[in-house]
C-alpha positions in Angstrom: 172.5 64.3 78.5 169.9 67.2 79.3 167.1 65.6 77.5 168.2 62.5 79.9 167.9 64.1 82.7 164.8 65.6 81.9 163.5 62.2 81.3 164.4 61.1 84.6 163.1 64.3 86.5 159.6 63.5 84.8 159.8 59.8 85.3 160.3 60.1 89.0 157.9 62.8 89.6 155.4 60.8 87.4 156.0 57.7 89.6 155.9 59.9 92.9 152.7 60.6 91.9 151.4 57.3 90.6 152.4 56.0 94.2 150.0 58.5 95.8 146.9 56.1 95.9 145.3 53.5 98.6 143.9 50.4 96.8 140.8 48.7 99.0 139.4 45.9 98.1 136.6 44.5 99.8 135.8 40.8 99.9 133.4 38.4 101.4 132.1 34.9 101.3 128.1 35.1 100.8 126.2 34.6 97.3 123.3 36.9 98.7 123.1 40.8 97.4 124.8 43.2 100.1 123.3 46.4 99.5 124.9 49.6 101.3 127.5 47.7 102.6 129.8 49.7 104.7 133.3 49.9 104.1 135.5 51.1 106.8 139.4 52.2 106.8 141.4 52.8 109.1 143.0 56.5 108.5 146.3 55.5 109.1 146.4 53.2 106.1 144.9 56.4 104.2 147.9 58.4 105.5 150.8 55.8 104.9 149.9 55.8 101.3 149.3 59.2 100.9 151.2 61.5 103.4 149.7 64.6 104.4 146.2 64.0 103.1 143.2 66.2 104.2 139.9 64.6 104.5 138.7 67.6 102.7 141.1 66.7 99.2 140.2 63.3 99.0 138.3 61.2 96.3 137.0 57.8 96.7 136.1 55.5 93.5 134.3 52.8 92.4 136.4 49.9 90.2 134.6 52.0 87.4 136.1 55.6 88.1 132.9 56.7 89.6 133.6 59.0 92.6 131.7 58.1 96.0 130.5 59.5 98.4 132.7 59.0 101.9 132.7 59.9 105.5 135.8 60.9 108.2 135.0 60.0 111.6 137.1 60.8 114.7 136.8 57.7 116.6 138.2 54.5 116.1 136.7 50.9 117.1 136.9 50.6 120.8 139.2 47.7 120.8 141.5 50.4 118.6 141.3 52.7 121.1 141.3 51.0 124.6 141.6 53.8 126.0 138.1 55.4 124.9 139.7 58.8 124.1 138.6 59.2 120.5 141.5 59.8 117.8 141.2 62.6 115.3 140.6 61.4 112.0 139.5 57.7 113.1 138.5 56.1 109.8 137.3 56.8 106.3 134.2 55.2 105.9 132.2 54.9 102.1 129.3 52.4 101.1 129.0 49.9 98.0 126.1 47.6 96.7 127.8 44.0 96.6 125.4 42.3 93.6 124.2 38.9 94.3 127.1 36.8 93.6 129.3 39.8 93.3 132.5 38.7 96.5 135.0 41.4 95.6 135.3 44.7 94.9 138.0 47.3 94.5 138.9 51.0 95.1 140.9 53.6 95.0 141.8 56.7 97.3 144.0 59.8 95.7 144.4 62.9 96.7 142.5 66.1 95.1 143.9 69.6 94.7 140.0 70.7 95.4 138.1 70.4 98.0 135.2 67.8 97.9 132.1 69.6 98.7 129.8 67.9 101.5 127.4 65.0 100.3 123.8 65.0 101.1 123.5 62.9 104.4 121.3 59.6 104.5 121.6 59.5 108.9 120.9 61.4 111.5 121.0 62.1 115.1 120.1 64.9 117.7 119.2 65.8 121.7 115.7 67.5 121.3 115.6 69.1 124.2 112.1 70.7 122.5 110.7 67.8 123.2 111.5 66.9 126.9 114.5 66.0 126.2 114.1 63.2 123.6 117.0 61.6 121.5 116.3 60.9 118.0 117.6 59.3 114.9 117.2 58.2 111.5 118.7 56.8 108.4 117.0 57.1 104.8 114.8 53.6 106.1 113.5 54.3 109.5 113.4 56.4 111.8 113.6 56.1 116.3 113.7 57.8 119.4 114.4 57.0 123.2 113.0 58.9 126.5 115.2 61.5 128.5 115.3 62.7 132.0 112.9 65.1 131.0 109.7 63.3 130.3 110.8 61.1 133.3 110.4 64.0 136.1 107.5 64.0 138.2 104.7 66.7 136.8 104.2 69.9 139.0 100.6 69.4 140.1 98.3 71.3 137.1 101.1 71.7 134.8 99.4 68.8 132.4 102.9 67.7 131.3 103.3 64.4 130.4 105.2 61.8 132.4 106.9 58.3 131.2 110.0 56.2 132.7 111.2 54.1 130.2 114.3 53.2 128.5 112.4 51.4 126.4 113.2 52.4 122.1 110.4 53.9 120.0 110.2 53.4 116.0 109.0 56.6 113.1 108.0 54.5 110.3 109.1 56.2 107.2 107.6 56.4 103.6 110.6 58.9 102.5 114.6 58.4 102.1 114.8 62.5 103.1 115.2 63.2 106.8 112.4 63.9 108.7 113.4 64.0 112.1 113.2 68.0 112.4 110.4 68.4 110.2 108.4 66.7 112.5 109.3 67.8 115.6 108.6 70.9 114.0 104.8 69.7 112.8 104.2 69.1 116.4 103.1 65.8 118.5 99.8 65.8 117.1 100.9 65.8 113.3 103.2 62.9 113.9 100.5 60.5 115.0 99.1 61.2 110.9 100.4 60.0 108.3 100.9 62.7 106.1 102.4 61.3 103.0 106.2 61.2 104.5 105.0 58.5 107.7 104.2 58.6 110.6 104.5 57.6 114.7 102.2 54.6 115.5 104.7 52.4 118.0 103.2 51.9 121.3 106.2 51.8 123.5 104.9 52.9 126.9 106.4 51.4 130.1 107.6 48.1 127.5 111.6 47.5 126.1 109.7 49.0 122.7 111.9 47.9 119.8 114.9 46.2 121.2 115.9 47.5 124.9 117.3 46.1 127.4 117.7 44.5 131.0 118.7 42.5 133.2 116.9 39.1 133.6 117.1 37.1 137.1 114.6 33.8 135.0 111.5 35.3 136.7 111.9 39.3 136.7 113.1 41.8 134.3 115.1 45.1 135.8 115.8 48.0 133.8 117.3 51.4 134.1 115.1 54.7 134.2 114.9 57.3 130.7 118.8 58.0 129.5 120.8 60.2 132.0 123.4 61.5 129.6 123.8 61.4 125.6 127.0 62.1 123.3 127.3 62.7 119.4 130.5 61.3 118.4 129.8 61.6 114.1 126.9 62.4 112.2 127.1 61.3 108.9 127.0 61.6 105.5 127.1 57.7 105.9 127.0 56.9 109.3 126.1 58.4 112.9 127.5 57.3 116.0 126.2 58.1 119.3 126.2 57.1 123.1 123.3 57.2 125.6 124.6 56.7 129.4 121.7 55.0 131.7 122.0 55.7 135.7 122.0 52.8 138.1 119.4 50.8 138.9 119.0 48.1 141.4 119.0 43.9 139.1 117.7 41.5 142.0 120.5 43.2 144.7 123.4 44.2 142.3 123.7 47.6 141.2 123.9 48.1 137.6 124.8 51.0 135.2 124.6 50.7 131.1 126.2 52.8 127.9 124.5 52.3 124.7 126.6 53.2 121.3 124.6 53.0 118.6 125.9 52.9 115.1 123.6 54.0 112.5 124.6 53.3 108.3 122.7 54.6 105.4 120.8 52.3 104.0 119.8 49.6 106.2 117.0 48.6 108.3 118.9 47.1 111.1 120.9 49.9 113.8 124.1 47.9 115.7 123.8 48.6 119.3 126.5 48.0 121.9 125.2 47.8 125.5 128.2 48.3 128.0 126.9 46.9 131.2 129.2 47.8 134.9 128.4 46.2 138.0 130.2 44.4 140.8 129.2 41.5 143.4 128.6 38.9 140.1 130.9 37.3 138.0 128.0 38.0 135.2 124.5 38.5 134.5 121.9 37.9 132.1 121.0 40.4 130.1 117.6 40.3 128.2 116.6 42.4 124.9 113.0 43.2 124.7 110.2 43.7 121.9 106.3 45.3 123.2 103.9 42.4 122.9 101.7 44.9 121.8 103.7 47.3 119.7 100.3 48.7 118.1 98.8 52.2 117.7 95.4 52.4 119.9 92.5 50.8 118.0 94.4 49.0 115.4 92.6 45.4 117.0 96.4 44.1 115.6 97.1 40.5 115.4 101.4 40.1 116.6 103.4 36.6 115.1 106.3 36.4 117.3 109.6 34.6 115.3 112.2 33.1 117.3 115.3 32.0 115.3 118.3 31.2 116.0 119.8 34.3 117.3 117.1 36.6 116.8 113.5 37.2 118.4 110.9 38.9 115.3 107.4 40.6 115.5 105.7 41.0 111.8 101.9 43.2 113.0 99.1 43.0 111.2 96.9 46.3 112.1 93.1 47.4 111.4 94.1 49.8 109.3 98.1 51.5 108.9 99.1 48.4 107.1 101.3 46.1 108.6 105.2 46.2 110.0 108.0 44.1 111.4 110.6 44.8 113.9 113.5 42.6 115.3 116.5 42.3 117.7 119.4 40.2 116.5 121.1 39.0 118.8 124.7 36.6 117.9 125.3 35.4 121.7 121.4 34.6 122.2 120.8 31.8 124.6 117.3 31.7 125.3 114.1 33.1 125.0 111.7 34.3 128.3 108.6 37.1 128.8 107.0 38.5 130.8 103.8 40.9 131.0 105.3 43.8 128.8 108.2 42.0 126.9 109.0 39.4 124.7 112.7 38.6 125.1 115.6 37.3 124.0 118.7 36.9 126.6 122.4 36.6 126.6 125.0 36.3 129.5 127.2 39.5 130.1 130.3 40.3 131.9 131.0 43.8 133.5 132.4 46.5 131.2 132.4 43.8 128.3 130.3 45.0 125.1 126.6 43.0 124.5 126.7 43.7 120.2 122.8 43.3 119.0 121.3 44.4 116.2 118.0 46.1 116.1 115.7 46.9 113.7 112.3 48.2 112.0 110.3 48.4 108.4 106.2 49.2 107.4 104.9 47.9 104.8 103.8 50.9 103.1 107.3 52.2 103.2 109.6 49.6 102.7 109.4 46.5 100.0 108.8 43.8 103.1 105.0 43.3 102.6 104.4 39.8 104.3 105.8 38.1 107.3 107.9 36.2 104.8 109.6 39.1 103.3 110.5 40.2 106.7 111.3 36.9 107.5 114.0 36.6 104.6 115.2 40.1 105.3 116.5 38.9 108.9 118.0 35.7 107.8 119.9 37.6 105.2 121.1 40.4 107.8 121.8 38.0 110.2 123.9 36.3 107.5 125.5 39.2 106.7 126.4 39.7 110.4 127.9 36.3 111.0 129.9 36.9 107.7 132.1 40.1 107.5 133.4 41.9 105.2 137.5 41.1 104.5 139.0 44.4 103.5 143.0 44.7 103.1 144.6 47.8 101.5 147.6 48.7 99.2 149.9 51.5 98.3 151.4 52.8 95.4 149.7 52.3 91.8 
């Protein structure tokens, strides 16, 4: 009877524990390779299998045992938090390469009686007030940066400091997966413009939408708001970085318009989602327009721009004097037509008031990146804008 119960003891402590795991599997329905595809669960299915668990004492595997690196954010989906408060431990988020062909794959979540110590982070994002105010970001692909209040405020006569109203995005072409933002910040402007073996800035953004901003289009006249008024971090990798830029209001042929930006920023891809929150009164809806520079070049690279228009996405592949060549891209799901005007070329959508615009924008160089034609580029926004238009399926189990 005591060895019995001894048996029973271990058998129910052994299945207790057994039942202490969260099964994922991810699914999807394309034959194309996915690479850093992003994998995002909700933690409440983390903590209904496994009660009490710390996002410190967690480990995340691969269907071969291999642990992965994994992120905890504190924010949840907006349409799983309506109310726009932010929830502590939001959702676990980890990455997988999806082979060519590959549709499914499967993981598993236990607890550790260590604590995982922090992974290296691919993504990045920071105010640099340094730099009048800038907002800058990266992955391990490309890097950008958008124009504060700063840089928009009139110059005190003699004080030389330079002045630019935009809201317009700017593009750091990278040659390195490591971060770079600091480093050159720290260089200083002038290094930045030199390609120094890591990349370098030679995006002419000026007064333009630079690499996919926005506005509002009335068919003859784009409006658009002054530099960013007001930024928030709300999670800064290892995998991903989330953040909000908050644009004062600006007059759109009579209505008065104000715009939030949350960007969403994985490792490992080339493409940044974007959702533009637009809030105005006096129209049932507008027409909001996404922009590309028609001439995104450095001074004096002579560069010869092929504009793409597919469906659902606008495309620029440059050609330069010298620099080599690069692409950049808005995708754009709800697209509806296409327009310019002296600055822009544009892609346009109809919004509603305090409804999310979701767009996807995006960058490579040739000399840092394996796109090396218009074609390559070409392919690599047909297969994102697959990927886009076909989700991943991810459903979740408890126990072993």
């Amino acid at each position: 009877m005591r060895a019995k119960a001894l048996f029973l003891i271990l058998a129910a402590a052994g299945s207790a524990h057994a039942a202490e795991r969260l099964t994922i599997t991810a699914s999807h329905e394309l034959a194309q390779a996915r690479p850093s595809e992003t994998i995002a669960v909700p933690w409440a299915e983390v903590n209904r299998a496994l009660p009490g668990a710390l996002l410190q004492k967690i480990t995340v595997r691969d269907a071969s045992g291999k642990a992965l690196p994994y992120q905890v954010t504190n924010v949840l989906p907006e349409a799983k938090d309506p109310e726009g408060k932010g929830i502590a431990y939001g959702e676990l988020i980890f990455q997988h390469d999806f082979a060519a062909g590959e549709r499914s794959a499967t993981f598993t979540v236990e607890k550790s009686g260590a604590v995982s110590p922090p992974f290296p982070s691919k993504v990045f994002a920071r105010y640099v007030p340094e730099r009048l105010d800038d907002f800058a970001w990266e992955n391990d692909k490309v890097a950008h940066r958008t124009y504060g209040p700063a840089l928009g405020a009139p110059a005190e006569p003699g004080s030389g400091k330079e002045v630019l109203v935009t809201s317009g995005l700017d593009i750091w072409f990278k040659r390195v997966e490591y971060p770079i933002v600091d480093r050159w910040y720290n260089k200083g402007h002038d290094h930045y413009h030199h390609d120094e073996g890591e990349g370098m800035d030679m995006y002419n953004v000026g007064r333009s939408r630079g690499a996919g901003g926005t506005g509002i289009w009335d068919g003859k006249t784009l409006s658009t708001a002054r530099n960013y008024a007001k930024w928030k971090v709300l999670a800064n990798g290892p995998v991903r970085a989330v953040f909000e830029l908050s644009y004062d209001s600006w007059d759109a042929a009579g209505v008065k318009v104000s715009e939030v930006k949350r960007f969403t920023v994985d490792a490992g891809h080339y493409f940044d989602q974007v959702e533009s929150t637009f809030t105005f009164n006096g129209a049932p809806s507008l027409t909001a327009a996404l922009g590309l520079n028609r001439n995104p070049a450095d001074k004096g690279q002579e560069a010869v721009v092929t504009t793409g228009r597919a469906p659902g996405s606008l495309s620029q592949w440059v050609e330069q004097k010298s620099n080599g060549a690069f692409g950049v891209a808005v995708i754009l799901p709800s697209a509806e037509g296409y327009a310019q005007d002296d600055l822009n070329e544009l892609v346009t959508a109809p919004v509603v008031s305090g409804k999310p615009l979701r767009y996807y924008a995006g960058a490579a160089w040739s000399r840092g990146s394996p796109f090396a034609s218009k074609a390559d580029w070409d392919r690599h926004i047909a297969a994102e804008t697959a990927r886009i238009k076909s989700p991943l399926k991810v459903s979740y189990k408890g126990g072993q």
